[in-house]
C-alpha positions as CSV (number, residue, x, y, z in Angstrom):
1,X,39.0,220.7,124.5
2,X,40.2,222.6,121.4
3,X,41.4,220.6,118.2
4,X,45.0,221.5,119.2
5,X,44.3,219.3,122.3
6,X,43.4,216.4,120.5
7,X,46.5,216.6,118.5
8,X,48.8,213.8,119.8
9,X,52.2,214.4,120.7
10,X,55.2,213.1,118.9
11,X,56.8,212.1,122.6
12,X,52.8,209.9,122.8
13,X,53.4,208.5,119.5
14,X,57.4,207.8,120.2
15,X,56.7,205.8,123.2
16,X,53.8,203.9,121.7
17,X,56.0,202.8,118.9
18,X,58.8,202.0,121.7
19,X,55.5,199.9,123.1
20,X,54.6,198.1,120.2
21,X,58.2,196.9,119.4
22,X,58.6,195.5,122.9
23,X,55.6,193.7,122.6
24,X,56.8,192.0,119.2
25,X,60.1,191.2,120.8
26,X,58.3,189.2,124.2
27,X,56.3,188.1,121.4
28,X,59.2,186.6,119.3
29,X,61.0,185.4,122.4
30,X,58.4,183.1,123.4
31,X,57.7,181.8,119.6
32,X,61.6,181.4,119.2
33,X,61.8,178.8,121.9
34,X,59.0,176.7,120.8
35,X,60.7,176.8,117.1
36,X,64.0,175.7,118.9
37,X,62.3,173.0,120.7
38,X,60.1,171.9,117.8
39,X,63.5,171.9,115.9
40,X,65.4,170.1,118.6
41,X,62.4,167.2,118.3
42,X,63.2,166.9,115.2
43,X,66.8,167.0,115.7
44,X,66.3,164.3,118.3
45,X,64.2,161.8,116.0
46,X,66.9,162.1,113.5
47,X,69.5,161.1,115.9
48,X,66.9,158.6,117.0
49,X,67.0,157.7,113.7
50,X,70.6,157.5,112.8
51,X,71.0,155.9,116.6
52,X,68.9,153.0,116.0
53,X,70.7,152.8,112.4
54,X,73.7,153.2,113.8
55,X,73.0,150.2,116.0
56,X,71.4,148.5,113.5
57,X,74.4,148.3,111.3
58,X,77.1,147.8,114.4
59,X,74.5,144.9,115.3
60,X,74.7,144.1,111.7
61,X,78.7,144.4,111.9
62,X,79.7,144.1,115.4
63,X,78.7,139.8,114.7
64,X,81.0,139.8,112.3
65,X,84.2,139.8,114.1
66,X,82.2,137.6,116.9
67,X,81.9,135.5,114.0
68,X,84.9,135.4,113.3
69,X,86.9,135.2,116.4
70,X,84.4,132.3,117.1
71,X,85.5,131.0,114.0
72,X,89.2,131.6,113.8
73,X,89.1,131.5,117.9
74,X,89.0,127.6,118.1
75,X,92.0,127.4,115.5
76,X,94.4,128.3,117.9
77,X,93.2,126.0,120.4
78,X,93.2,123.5,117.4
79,X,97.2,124.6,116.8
80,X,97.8,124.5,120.6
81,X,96.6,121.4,121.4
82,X,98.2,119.8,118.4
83,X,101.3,121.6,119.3
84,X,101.0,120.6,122.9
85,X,100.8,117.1,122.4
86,X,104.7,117.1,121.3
87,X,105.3,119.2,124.2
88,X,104.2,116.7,126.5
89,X,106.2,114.0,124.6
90,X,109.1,116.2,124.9
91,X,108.3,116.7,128.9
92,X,107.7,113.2,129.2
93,X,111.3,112.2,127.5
94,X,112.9,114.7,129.7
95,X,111.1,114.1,132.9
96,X,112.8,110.0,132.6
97,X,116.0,111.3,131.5
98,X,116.0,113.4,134.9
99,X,114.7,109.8,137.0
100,X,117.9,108.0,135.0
101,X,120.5,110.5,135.7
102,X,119.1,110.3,139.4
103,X,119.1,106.7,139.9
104,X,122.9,106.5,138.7
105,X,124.3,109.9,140.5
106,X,122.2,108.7,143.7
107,X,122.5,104.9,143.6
108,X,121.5,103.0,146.6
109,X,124.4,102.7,149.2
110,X,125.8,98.9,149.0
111,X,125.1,97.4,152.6
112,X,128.4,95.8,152.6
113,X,129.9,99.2,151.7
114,X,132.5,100.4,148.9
115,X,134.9,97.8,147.9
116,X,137.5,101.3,148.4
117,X,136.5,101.3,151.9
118,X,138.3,98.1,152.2
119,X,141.1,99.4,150.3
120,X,141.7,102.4,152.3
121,X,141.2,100.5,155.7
122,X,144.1,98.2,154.7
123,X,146.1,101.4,153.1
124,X,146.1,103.3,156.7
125,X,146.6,99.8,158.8
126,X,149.8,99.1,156.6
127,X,150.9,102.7,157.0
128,X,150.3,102.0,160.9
129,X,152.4,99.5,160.8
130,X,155.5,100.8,158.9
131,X,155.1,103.3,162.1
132,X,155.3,101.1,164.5
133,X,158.4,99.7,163.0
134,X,160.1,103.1,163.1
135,X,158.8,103.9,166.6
136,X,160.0,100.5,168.3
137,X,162.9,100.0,166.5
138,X,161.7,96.1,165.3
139,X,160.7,95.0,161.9
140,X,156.8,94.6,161.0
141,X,155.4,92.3,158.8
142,X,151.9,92.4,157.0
143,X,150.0,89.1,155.0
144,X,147.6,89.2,152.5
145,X,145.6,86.5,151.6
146,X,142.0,86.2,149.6
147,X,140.1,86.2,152.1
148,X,141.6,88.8,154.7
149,X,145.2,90.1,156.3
150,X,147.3,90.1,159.2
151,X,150.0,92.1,161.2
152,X,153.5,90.1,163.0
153,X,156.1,91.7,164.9
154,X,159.9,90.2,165.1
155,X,160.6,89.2,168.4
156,X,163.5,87.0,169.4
157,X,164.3,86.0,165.7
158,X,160.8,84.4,164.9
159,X,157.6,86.7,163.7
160,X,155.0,86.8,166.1
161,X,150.9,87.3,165.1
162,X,149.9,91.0,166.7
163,X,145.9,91.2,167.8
164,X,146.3,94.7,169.5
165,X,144.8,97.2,167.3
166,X,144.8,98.8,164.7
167,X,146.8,95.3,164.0
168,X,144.0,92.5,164.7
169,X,143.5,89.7,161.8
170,X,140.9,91.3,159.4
171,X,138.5,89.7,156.9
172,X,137.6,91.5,153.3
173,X,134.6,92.8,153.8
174,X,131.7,90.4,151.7
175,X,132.3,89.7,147.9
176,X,135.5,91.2,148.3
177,X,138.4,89.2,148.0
178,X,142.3,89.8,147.1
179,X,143.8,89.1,144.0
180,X,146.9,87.0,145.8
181,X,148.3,84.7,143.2
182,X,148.6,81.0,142.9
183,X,150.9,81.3,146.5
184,X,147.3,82.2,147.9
185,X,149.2,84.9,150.3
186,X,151.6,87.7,149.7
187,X,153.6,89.3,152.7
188,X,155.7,92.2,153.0
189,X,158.2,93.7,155.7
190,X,159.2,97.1,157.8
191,X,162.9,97.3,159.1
192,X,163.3,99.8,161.7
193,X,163.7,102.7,159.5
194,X,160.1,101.9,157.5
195,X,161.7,100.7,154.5
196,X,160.2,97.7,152.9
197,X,161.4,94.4,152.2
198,X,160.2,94.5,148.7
199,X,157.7,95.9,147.0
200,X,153.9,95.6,146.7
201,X,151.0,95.6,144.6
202,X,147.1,93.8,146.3
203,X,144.5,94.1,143.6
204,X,140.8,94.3,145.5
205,X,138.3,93.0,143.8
206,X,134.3,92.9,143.7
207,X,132.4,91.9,140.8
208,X,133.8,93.9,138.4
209,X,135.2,96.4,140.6
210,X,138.8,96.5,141.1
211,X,141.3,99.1,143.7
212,X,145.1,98.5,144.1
213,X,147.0,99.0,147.3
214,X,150.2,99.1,146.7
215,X,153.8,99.7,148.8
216,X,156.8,101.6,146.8
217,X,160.4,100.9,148.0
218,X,160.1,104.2,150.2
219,X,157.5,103.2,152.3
220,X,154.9,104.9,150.6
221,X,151.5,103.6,150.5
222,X,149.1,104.7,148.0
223,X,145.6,103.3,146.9
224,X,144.5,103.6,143.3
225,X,142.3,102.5,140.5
């Protein structure tokens, strides 16, 4: 082989260069990594670090308000339950109020009924009667006395008791009584055309309850206070 044989090639030399160089780069790729991790570690024990700090101080902190709620949390309660106290007074005072105002709007029914009961009964039996006087053509009487009333019919110029209803004898229910007068009875009369007589006024009373029935000089009967 001549000397010009061993000469080398620029194209030799080119691609061992092109050789070289690709070795440095697998090289550096696979030292780059290891930095990046080494780095990363590093980058991980700092956030370690500043993790566990970071908890340290919200540990440090986060008490605090825990502290504080626990503290300032049972004033509330304290306010409340002061508060509440007069609320339940204030309940309490209402709540008997409501039991009063019940026991007068829905008072226990009188077993001898309302003393107007007796007034009305007696209102539409005189009204009955004043009828009757129109229908038949003969006068009608009605009594009062304390204790109850009565109906009569004229009849062959004398007044005759009637116990055919509505116009039987009736006693005032009990503890009711009629204001009458000294006379101890009041009567009253229906000519044919239901006119009365004269006027009139029974007081009903009860205790200290007291209902008018009263008889104008048209016939009219009303019941009142």
């Amino acid at each position: 082989m001549t000397v010009a044989d061993r000469r080398i090639s620029p194209a030799v030399i080119l691609t061992k260069v092109r050789i070289h160089s690709a070795l440095r780069r697998e090289r550096s790729a696979e030292w780059i990594p290891d930095q990046v991790r080494d780095d990363g570690g590093e980058r991980d024990g700092r956030s370690a670090e500043h993790g566990f700090t970071a908890l340290k101080r919200s540990a440090q902190q986060g008490f605090t308000p825990l502290k504080r709620s626990a503290e300032h949390g049972f004033t509330p309660l304290k306010r409340s339950a002061e508060h509440g106290f007069t609320l339940i007074e204030l309940m309490v005072v209402l709540t008997i109020i409501g039991f009063i105002s019940a026991a007068v709007v829905i008072a226990i029914p009188d077993p001898r009924g309302r003393i107007v009961d007796d007034a009305d009964r007696f209102a539409a039996r005189v009204a009955a009667a004043r009828d009757e006087a129109v229908v038949t053509a003969r006068p009608m009487g009605v009594w009062v006395s304390a204790s109850g009333y009565g109906f009569q019919r004229r009849e062959g110029g004398q007044w005759v008791p009637m116990e055919e209803n509505p116009f039987v004898s009736t006693n005032w229910k009990t503890g009711t009584r009629a204001l009458v007068g000294k006379d101890g009875r009041q009567q009253i009369a229906f000519d044919g055309t239901g006119l009365p007589t004269d006027p009139l006024t029974i007081t009903l009373a009860r205790e200290a309850e007291r209902v008018q029935v009263s008889v104008d000089m048209a016939g009219k009967v009303a019941v009142g206070g």
